[in-house]
C-alpha angles and dihedrals in degrees: 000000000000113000120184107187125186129204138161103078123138145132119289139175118249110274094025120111134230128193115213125192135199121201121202133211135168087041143086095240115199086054087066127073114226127210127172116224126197135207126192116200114269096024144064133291104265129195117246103171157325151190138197135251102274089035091249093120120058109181119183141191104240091231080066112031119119089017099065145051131212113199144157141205108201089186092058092033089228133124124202142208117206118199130195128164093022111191127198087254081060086074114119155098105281117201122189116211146192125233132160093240129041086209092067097056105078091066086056100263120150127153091208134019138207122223098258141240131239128238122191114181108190119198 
């Protein structure tokens, strides 16, 4: 059985950073593609970032980029999400998810999600 489980939310004052994880079991990790996803109350899920199995191909969404860093660990089986300049706009569940393929993240595919995390930026 596939789990993906996120940690690391919080609350957090506008321009610090937080860094959120998202350990994976039941795959074989570095042949998926992983991408976090955040919703704000209110709107839709919308893509941040992701990066593909052996961590050669980043892809961001351009309201993070340059702010935030998508990473991974295969031999943790871990991937990371490293936040800096967070903004109230950043607020938000953010999911991580698995996909075959990093370059169908960005339209919102995954073949399997993790729970979420919250994110609360205060200003």
């Amino acid at each position: 059985q596939v789990q993906l489980v996120e940690s690391g939310g919080g609350l957090v004052q506008a321009g610090g950073s937080l860094r959120l994880s998202c350990a994976a079991s039941g795959l074989a990790f570095s042949m998926y593609a992983m991408g976090w996803f955040r919703q704000a109350p209110g709107k839709e899920r919308e893509f941040v970032a992701a990066i593909s199995g052996l961590g050669r191909t980043t892809i961001y969404a351009d309201s993070v980029k340059g702010r935030f860093t998508i990473s991974r660990d295969n031999a943790k089986n871990t991937v990371y999400l490293d936040m800096n300049s967070l903004k109230p706009e950043d607020t938000a569940v953010y999911y991580c998810a698995a996909h075959d393929t990093v370059r169908q993240l960005p339209n919102g595919v995954g073949k399997y999600w993790g729970q979420g995390t919250q994110v609360t930026v205060s200003s």
